[in-house]
VEXDREN-2710 file (C-alpha; in Angstrom, 1 decimal):
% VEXDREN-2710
k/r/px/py/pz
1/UNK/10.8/2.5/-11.4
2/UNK/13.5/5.3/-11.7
3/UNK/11.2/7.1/-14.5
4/UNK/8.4/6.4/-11.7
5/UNK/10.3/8.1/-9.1
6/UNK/11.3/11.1/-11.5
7/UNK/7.4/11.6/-12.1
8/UNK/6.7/11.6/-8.7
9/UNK/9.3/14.5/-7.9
10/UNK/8.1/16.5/-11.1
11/UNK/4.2/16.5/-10.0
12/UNK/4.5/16.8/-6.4
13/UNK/1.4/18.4/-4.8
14/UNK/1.6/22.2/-4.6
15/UNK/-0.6/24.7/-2.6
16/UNK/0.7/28.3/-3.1
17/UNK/-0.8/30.6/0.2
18/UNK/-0.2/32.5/3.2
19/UNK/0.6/29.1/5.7
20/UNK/4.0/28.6/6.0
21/UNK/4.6/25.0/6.0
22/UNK/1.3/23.2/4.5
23/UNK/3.1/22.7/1.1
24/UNK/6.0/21.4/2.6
25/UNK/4.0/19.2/4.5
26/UNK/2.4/18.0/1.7
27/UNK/5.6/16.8/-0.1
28/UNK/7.6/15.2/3.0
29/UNK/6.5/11.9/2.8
30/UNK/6.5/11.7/-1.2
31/UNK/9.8/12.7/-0.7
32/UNK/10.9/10.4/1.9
33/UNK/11.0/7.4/-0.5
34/UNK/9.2/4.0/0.7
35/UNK/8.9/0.8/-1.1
36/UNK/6.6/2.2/-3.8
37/UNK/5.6/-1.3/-4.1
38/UNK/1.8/-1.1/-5.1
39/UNK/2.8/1.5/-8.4
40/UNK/5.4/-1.0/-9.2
41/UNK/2.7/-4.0/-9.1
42/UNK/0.4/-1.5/-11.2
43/UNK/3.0/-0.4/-13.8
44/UNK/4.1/-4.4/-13.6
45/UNK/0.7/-5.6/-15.0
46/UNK/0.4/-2.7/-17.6
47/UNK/4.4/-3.2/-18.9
48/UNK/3.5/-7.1/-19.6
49/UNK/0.6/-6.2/-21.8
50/UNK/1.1/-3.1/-23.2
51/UNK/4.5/-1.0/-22.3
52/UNK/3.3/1.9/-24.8
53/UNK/0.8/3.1/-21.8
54/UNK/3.4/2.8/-19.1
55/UNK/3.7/6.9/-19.2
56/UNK/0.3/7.3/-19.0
57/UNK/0.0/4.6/-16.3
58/UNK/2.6/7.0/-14.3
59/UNK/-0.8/8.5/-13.4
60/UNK/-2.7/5.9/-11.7
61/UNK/0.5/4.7/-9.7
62/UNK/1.3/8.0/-8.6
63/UNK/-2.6/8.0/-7.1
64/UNK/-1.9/4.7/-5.1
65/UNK/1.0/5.9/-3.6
66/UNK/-0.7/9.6/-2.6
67/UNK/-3.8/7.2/-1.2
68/UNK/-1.4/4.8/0.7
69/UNK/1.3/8.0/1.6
70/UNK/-1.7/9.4/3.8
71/UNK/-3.0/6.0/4.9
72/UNK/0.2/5.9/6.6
73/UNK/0.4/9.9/8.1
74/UNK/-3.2/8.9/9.5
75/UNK/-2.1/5.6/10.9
76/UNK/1.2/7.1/13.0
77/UNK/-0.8/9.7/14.6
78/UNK/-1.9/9.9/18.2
79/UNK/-5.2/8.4/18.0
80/UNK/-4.0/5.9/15.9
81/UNK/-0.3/4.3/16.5
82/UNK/1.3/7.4/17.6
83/UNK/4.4/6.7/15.6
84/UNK/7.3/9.2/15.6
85/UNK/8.8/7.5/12.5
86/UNK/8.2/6.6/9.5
87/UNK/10.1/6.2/6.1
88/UNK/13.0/7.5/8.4
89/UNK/12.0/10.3/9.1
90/UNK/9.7/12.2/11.7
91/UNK/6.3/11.6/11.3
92/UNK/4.2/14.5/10.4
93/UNK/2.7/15.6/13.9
94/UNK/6.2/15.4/15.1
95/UNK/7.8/17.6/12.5
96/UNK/4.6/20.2/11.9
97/UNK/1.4/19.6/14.6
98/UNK/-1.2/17.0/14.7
99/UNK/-3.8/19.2/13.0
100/UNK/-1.5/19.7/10.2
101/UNK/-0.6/15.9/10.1
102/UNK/-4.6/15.0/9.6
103/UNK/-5.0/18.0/7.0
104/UNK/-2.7/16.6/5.2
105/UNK/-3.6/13.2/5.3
106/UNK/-7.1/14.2/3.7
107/UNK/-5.0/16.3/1.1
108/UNK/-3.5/13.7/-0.1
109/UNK/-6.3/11.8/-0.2
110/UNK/-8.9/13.5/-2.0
111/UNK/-5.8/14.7/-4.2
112/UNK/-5.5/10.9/-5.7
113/UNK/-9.0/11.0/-7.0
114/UNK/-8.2/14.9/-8.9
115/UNK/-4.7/13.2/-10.5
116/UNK/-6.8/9.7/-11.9
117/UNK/-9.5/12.0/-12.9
118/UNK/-7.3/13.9/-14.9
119/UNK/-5.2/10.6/-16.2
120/UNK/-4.6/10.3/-20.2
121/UNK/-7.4/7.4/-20.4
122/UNK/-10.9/7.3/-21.6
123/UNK/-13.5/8.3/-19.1
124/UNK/-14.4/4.6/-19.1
125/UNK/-11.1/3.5/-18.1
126/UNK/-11.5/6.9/-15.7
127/UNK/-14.0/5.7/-14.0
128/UNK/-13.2/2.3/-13.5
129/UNK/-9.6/3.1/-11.9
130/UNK/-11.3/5.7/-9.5
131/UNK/-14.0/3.4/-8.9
132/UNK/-11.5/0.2/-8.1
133/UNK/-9.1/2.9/-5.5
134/UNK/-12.6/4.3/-4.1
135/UNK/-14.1/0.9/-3.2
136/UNK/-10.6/-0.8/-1.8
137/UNK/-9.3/2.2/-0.3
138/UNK/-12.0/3.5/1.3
139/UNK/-15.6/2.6/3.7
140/UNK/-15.3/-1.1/3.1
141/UNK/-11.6/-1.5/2.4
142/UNK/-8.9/-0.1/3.6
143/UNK/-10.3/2.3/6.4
144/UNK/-12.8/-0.5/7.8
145/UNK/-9.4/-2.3/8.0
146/UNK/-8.1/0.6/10.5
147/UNK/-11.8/1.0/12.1
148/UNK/-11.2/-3.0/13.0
149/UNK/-7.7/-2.6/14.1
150/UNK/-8.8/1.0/16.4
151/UNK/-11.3/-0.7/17.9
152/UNK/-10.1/-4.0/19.0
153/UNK/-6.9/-2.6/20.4
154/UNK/-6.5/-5.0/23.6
155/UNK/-9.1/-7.0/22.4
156/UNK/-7.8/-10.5/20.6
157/UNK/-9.5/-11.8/18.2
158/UNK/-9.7/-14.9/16.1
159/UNK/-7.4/-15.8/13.6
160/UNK/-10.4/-15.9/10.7
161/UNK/-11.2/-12.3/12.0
162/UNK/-7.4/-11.2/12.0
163/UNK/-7.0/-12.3/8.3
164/UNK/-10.2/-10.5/7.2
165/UNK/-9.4/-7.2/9.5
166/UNK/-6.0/-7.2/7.6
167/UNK/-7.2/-7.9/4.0
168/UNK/-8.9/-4.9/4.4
169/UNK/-6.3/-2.7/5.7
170/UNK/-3.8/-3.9/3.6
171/UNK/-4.6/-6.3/1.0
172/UNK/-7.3/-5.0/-0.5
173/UNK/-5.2/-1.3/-1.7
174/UNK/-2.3/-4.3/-3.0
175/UNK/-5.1/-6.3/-5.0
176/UNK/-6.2/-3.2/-6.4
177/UNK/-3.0/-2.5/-8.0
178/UNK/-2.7/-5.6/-9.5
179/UNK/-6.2/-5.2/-10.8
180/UNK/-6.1/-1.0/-11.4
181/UNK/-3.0/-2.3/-14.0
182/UNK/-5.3/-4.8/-15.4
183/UNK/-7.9/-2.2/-16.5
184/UNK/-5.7/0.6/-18.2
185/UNK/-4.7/-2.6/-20.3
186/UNK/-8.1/-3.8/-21.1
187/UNK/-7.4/-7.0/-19.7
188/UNK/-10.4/-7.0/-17.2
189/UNK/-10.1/-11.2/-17.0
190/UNK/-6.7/-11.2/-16.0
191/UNK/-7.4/-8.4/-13.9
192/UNK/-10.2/-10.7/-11.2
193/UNK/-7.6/-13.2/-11.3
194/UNK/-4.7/-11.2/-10.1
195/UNK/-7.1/-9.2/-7.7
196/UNK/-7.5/-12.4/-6.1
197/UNK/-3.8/-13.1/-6.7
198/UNK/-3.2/-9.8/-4.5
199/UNK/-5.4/-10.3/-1.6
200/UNK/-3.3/-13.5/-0.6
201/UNK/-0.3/-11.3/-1.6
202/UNK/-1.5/-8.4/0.8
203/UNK/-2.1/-11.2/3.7
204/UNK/1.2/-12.3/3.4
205/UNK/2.6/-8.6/3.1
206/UNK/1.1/-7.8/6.8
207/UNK/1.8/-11.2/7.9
208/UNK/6.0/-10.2/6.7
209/UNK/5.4/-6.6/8.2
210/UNK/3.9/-8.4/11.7
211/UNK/7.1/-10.7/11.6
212/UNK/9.6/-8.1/11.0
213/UNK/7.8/-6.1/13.7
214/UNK/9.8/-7.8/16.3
215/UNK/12.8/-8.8/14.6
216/UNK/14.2/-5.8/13.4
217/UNK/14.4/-2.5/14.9
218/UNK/13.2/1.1/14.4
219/UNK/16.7/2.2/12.2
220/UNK/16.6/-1.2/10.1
221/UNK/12.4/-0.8/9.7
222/UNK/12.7/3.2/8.8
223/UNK/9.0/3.4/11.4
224/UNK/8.7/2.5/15.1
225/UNK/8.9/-1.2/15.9
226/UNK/8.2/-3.4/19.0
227/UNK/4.6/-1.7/19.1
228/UNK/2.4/-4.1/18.5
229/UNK/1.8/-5.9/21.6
230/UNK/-2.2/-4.5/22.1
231/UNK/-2.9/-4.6/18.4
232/UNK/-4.3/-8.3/16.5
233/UNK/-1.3/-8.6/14.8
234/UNK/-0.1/-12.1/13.7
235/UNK/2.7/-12.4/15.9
236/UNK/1.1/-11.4/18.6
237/UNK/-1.9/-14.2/17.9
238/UNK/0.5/-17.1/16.8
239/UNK/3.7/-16.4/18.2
240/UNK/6.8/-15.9/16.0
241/UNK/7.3/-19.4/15.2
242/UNK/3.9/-20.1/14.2
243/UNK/3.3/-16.8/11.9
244/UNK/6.4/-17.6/10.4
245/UNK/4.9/-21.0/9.3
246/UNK/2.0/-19.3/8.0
247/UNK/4.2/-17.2/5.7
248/UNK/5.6/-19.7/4.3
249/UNK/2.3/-21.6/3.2
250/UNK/1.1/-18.6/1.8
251/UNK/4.4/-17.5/0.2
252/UNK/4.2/-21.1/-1.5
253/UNK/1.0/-20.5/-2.6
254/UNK/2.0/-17.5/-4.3
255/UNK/5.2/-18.7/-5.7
256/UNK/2.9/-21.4/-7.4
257/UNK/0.1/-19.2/-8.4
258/UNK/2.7/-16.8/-10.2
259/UNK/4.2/-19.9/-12.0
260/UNK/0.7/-20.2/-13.3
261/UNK/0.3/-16.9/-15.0
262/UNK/0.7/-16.0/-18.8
263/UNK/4.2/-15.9/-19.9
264/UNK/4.1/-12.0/-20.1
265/UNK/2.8/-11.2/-17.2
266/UNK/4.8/-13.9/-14.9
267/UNK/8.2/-12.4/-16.1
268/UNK/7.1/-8.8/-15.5
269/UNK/5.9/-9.4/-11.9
270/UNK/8.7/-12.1/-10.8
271/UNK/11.5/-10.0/-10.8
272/UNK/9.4/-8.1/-7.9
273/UNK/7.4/-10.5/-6.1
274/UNK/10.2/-13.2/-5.7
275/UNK/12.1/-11.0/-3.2
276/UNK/9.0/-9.8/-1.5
277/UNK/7.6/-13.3/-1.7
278/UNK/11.0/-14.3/0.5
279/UNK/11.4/-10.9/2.6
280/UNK/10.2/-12.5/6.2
281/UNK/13.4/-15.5/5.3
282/UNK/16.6/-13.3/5.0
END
């Protein structure tokens, strides 16, 4: 992930002009680190099958992490969370303005599309990765996720309708690099299986993030914590006690799921997943 990181910091996103700080703006949160978990599941899958189109595959994980990088600058602002932190640092509204903060966001967004459509593949591959970030990270993935979660703020819902508001918000972008990692390798079999594999892993990602909501605070979390109380979080629906329970079973699930997998591929992705398989434990 270190030769992930380096080609992050050499393509940062650059806009030379007369405004002052929208280039900075554009790098802060690249810059602020982050798990850079959904590359590392994408450059997982490709490194089992093939590692000689890991540098190429630099590409399509650097586009997940722009997409998810303003997923988050558009989920702390006002109208959404209204986070002041995040990664650590300020949020973007905080350090520039909220206009700049949204601007941005959109940046960074449309800019993940331009790097995969420029990516060292075939235009079929091409199309398939932009197609697979387009369709989970956008109307009927990721942002009907947040729709959902905007709208029923102090509203509960059920817990069928909690799972599937948060499978799109999060999941969905997790499967999709499993399955994005799948395609630069020609593996399009594995890659329905591990899609599938990534929507539980997503549930229980949000289930962990829900959990640690309340147990850890802001400094430990890097983002504002304790603010969940009028959103349909998991913890807020179950209790503690209970979500716990239901990480667990899923994080079992997992565990077995991943035993199941082709030598290869279960010894790239265990080294990763076993720790975020466990995180809501320690």
């Amino acid at each position: 992930m270190q030769n992930f990181e380096n080609f992050l910091l050499n393509h940062l996103p650059t806009s030379k002009s007369i405004h002052p700080t929208y280039e900075k703006a554009l790098q802060k949160m690249l810059l602020a680190g982050g798990k850079r978990f959904r590359p590392a599941l994408l450059l997982g899958v490709v490194n089992a099958y093939n590692p000689l189109l890991i540098e190429g595959a630099y590409h399509a994980a650097y586009a997940i992490e722009l997409l998810h990088t303003y997923s988050l600058i558009h989920d702390d602002l006002p109208a959404m969370d209204n986070s002041p932190l995040r990664r650590g640092e300020p949020t973007l509204h905080i350090t520039f303005d909220e206009a700049t903060a949204i601007l941005v966001g959109d940046a960074l967004n449309t800019y993940s599309f331009e790097v995969l459509s420029n990516a060292p593949f075939s235009d079929y591959t091409r199309v398939g990765l932009i197609r697979e970030l387009a369709n989970n990270g956008g109307l009927n993935g990721m942002v009907l996720g947040q729709a959902i979660d905007c709208y029923f703020e102090n509203r509960p819902l059920g817990l069928d309708d909690v799972k599937m508001l948060h499978i799109n918000k999060t999941a969905k972008l997790i499967a999709a690099s499993l399955k994005m990692g799948a395609l630069i390798v020609d593996r399009e079999e594995v890659g329905d299986k591990i899609y599938d594999f990534g929507i539980k892993l997503g549930l229980l990602f949000q289930i962990q993030d829900d959990i640690l909501d309340v147990t850890q605070s802001s400094d430990e979390a890097g983002k504002l914590t304790n603010n969940d109380e009028a959103k349909n979080s998991f913890v807020t629906l179950l209790g503690l006690e209970e979500a716990l329970k239901e990480a667990d079973t899923l994080a079992d699930e997992l565990i077995l799921e991943l035993k199941s997998f082709d030598e290869s591929l279960k010894n790239k992705l265990s080294s990763l997943l076993i720790e975020y398989i466990n995180r809501h434990k320690s």
